[in-house]
N, C-alpha and C positions, 0 to 999 in steps of 0.2 A: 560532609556531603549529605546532603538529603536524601532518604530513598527515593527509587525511582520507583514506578509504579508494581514492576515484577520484583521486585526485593519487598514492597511492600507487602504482597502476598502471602511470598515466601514467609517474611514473617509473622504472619494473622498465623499462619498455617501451623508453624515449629508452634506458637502458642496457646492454640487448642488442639494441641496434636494429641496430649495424654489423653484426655477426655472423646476423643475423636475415637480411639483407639479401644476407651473403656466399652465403651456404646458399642461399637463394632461387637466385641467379645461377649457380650450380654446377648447381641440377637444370636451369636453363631451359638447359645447355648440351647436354643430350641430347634430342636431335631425335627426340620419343617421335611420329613421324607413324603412325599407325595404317593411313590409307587407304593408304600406300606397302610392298609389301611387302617392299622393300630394308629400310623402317627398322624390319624386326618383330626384329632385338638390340636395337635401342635403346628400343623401351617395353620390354621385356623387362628394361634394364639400367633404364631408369627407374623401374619397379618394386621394382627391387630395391633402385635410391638410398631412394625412400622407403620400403619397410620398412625400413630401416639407421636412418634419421630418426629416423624414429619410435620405433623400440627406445632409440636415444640419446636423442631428448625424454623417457621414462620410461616409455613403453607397455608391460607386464609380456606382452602378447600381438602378436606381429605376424608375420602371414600373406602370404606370394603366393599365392591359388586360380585357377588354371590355370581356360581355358574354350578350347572351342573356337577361340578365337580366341587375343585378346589378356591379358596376365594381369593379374588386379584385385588390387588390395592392399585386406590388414581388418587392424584394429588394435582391439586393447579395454584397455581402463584399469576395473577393476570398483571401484567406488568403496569404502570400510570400512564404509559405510553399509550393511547389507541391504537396508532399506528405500526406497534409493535409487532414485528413478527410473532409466529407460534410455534413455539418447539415442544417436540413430546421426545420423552425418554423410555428406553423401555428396559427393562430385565425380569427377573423371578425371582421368586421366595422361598422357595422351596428348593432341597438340594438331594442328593442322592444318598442312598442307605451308605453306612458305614460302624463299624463294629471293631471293636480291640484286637477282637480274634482275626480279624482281616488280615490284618501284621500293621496296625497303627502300634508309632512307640508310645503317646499319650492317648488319654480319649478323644477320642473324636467330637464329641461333644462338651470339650472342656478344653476351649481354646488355649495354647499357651506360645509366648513369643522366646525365641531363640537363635541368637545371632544374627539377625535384625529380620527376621520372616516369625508370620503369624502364623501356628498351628491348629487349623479346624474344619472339620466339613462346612463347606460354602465360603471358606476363607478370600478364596478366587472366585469358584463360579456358586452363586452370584454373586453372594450379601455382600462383600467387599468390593465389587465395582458396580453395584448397585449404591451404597450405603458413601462412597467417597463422594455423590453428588450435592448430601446434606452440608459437607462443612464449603463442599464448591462454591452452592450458590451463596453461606452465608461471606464466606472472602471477598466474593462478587463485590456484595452490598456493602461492606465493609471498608474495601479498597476504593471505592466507586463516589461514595458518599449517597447511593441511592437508598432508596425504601423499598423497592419492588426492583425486578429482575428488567434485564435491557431487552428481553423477549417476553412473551406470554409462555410462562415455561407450566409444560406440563408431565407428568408420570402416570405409567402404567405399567405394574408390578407384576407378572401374575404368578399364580401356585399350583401350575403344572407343566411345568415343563420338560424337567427331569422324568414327565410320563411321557411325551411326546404332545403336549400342550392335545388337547382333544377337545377341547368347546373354547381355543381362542378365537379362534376365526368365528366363531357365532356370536361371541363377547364383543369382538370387535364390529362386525356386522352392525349386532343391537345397539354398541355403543358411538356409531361411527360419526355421527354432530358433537358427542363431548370431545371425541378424539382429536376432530378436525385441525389437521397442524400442517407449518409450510415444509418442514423437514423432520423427521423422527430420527433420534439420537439409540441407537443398539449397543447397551452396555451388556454385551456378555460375550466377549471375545479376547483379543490378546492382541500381541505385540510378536517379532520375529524372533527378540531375543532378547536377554538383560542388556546389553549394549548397544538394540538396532531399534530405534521406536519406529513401530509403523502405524500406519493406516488401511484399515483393510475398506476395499469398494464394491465387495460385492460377496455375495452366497451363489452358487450352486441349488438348483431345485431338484426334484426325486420323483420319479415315479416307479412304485412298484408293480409286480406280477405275478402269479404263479398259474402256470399254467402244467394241466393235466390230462393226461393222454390214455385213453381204455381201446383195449382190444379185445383181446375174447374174454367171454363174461367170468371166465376162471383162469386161473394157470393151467394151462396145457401141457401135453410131453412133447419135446421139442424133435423125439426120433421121431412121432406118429405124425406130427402138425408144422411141422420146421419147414421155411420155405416154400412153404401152399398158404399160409395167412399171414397175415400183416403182425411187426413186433410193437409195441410201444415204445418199449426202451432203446432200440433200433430206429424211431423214428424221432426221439427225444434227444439221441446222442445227434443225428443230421441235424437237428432244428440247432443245437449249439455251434455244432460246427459250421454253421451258414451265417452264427451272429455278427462275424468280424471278417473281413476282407483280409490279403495276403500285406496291409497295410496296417491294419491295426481299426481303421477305422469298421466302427458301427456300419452293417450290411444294408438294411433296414430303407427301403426306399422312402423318402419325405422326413428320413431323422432330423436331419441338417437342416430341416427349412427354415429362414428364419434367423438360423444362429449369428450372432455380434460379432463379430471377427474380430479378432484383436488388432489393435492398431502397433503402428512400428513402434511409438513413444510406450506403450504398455510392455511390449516386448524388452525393449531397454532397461525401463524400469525394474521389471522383475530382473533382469541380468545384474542389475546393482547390488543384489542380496545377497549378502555371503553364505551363499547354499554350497555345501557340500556334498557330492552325490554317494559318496563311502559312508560321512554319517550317515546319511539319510537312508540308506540301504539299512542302519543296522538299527534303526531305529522301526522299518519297515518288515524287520527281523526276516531280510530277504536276499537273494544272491544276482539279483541282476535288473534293468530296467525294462520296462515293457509298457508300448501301446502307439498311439496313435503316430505314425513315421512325419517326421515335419516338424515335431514340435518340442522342446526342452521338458524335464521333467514336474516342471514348477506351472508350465502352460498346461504341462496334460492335466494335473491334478486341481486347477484352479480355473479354467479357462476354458475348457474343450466336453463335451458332455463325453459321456462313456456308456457302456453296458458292458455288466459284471451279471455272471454266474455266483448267486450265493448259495444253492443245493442243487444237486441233482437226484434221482432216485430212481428205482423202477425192482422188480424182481424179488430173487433170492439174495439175500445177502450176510447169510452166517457163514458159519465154516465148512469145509468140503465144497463137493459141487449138490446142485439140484438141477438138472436138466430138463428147465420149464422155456415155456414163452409166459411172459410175464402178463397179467389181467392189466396192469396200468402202468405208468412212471408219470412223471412231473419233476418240472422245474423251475425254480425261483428266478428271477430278473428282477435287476435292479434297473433303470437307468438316473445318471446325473445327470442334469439340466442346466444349458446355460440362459444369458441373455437373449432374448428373442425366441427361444424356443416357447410354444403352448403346452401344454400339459394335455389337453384335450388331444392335440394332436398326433400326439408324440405315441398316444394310449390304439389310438385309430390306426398309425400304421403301424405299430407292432402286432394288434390281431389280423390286418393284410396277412402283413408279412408272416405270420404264423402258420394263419390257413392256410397260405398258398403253398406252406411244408407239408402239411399232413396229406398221408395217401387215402386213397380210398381205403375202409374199412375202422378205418380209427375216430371215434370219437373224442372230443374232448370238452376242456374247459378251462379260460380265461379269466380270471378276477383280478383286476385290480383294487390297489390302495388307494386311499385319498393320495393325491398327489400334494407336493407342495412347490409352490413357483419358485425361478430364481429370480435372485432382483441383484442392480447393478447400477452404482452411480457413477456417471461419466469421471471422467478426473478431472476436467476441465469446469466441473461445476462448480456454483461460488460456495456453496455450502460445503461439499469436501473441502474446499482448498481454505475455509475458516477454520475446519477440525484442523487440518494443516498445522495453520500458522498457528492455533490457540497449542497444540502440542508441540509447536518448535521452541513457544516460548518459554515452556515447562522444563522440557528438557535441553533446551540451549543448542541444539544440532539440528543439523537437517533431517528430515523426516521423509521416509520410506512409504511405499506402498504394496500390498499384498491385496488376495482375494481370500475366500476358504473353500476348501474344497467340498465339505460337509452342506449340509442345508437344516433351517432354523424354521423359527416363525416370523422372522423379519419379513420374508417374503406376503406376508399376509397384511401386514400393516403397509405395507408399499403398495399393493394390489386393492384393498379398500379403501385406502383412505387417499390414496395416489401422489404421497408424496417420497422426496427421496429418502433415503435410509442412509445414514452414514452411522461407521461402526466406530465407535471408542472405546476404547480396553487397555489394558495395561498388564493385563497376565501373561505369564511369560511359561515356553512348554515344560519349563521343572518345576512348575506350580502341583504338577499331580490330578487333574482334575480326575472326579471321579473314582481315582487312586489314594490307599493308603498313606495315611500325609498329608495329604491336601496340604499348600499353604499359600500365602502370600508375600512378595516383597514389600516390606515397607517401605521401604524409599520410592519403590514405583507406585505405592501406593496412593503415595503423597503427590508423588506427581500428577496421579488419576484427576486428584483435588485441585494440584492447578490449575491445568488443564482446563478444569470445567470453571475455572472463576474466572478466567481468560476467555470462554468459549460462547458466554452468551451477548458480551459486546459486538465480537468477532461475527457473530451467524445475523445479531442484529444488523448489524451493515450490511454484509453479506447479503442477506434477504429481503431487501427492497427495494 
């Protein structure tokens, strides 16, 4: 019997798999830390390994654009098609500190394979599902019989992320005519489980706050001044307790405006997951569920925006008592962001809402963060439902759908450049991210690689 088209991949792939694997373990030896600025040669030389890569995988274009910071790698493949779609791919290069002493059993930056996972910082986030798109696209061509890719395929790597990316969005701004693409591919995410492949369709956005409250210009004694002037901390403790209704839901008049409501099939969908809410508590290292009344615990944390308390503060706070009125307090606010929410907006009624807590005599102060948008692709779009089927034929099952509850810089690349965002990954949560260990499954690894050799016929269709 002849192979069929998916055997034939399979086997390009079993075939440059060692070599696949060498090259992997080679880049995870440059300790591309970001946040360290000892290790700003080595993203810099990381960088530089994979433009080299990539020029040797067949890339006719490959770029280092310098940023304020750290430097991003682009690569473009223009497909002989004109009329070929354009795909952009995105991940990082750079990954997070990591040290022996941490309680790594190997070194960290001496990758080693063990029972069929790869041992290394960035094994999973990035360089490994950054790095599985090289032998992708060459399977592509290979199993295809073409020369060039079935889209206009493009990449864009960058080397800050693991800081909170801080001059992507200007990168992309400055860079937004090379970027221009019909749909951007987000390699830097996961899957539900070693046995549940999904698709994730969406981030969560963020906006910060901290907000600060002065009362009298000292700490006072509370027997001579108590109850004749206004407290701060007294007036920071009400502003919390006004943030959530006897439902769970955010108080905040105009939060909601806007928001995407999930639809019944999204609802279903998530119900297919084999979530368990025991594990999941213990992995939340927590003793019960909490928040928005209405909704499962998979919708609240993927689906529903939120506002969370991450400090509060004000006074005395050593041992004993001190019996003052406190000069100031403050407190941190987060909120999550869904679909249709603004970030503009969201920033506007929370200082309403803030002021309209404080009493007379208290002054304060609001600053926010750069916010970052959420972004969301329908399910019913042709481009998801391509990631879809190029993942079903990888991994031979039907394929799942998740959101994350976290937020990225994917939202940025959806908002300039205005196309959809679909997430591919293959990491799975015992990968370790950021944790001692790090690693990756190989065999999911490999599937990343199918995937992507299966995924640019599929988007090509797809997308026109």
């Amino acid at each position: 019997m002849s192979d069929t088209p998916d055997s034939a991949v399979r086997t390009y792939i079993e075939q440059h798999r060692t070599a696949f694997l060498d090259d992997l373990a080679e880049w995870l030896r440059i300790p591309s830390v970001s946040a360290q600025p000892e290790h700003d040669g080595d993203v810099r030389r990381s960088a530089e390994w994979l433009s080299a890569k990539l020029k040797e995988t067949g890339f006719p274009v490959t770029e280092i654009w310098e940023t304020a910071g750290a430097p991003a790698v682009f690569a473009e493949w223009p497909s002989a098609d004109p009329d070929a779609p354009t795909v952009l791919v995105y991940g990082h290069h750079d990954v997070q500190p990591a040290a022996r002493e941490d309680g790594w059993d190997t070194d960290p930056f001496e990758p080693v394979i063990r029972d069929g996972r790869m041992y290394g910082r960035g094994a999973a986030d990035d360089k490994g599902q950054v790095f599985f798109h090289t032998l992708g696209v060459r399977a592509h061509l290979a199993t295809t019989g073409r020369t060039t890719p079935a889209v206009h395929l493009k990449l864009l790597v960058e080397g800050e992320e693991e800081s909170g990316s801080p001059h992507f969005r200007t990168l992309v701004e400055q860079q937004a005519a090379r970027l221009a693409a019909d749909a951007v591919i987000v390699s830097d995410t996961g899957m539900w489980d070693e046995t549940t492949p999904t698709v994730c369709t969406g981030m969560r956005g963020l906006a910060e706050c901290e907000i600060e409250l002065y009362g009298p210009e000292q700490d006072i004694h509370s027997g001579s001044f108590g109850g004749a002037v206004p407290n701060p901390a007294t007036a920071v403790a009400r502003l919390v307790a006004a943030l959530h209704d006897a439902d769970g839901r955010v108080a905040i008049p105009g939060f909601y405006d806007g928001v995407t409501e999930l639809t019944d099939t999204e609802r279903a969908l998530f119900a297919e997951l084999p979530f368990d809410e025991a594990t999941w508590l213990r992995t939340a290292k927590s003793r019960a569920t909490a928040g928005e009344a209405g909704y499962s615990t998979l919708e609240r944390i993927w689906a529903r925006p939120t506002a969370e308390v991450n400090g509060i503060g004000g006074g005395y706070q050593g041992a004993g008592s001190k019996t003052i009125i406190p000069s100031s307090a403050l407190v941190k606010i987060s909120f999550r962001l869904v679909a249709g929410q603004d970030p503009d907006h969201v920033q506007q009624a929370v200082r309403g809402w803030a002021e309209a807590h404080f009493p007379a005599g208290i002054r304060h102060r609001i600053t926010f963060a750069p916010a970052t948008r959420p972004c969301l692709t329908p399910l019913d779009h042709p481009a998801l439902q391509a990631v879809a089927r190029a993942m079903g034929r990888a991994f031979g099952q039907k394929i799942l759908f998740t959101r994350e509850g976290g937020s990225g810089p994917a939202a940025d690349l959806q908002d300039v450049l205005g196309a959809p965002v679909l997430f591919l990954g293959i990491s799975v949560p015992s990968d370790g991210w950021h944790a001692p260990d790090e690693k990756v499954e190989l065999d999911l690894l490999l599937k990343g690689v199918e995937t992507t050799a299966h995924l640019w016929r599929e988007l090509s269709a797809a997308l026109r």
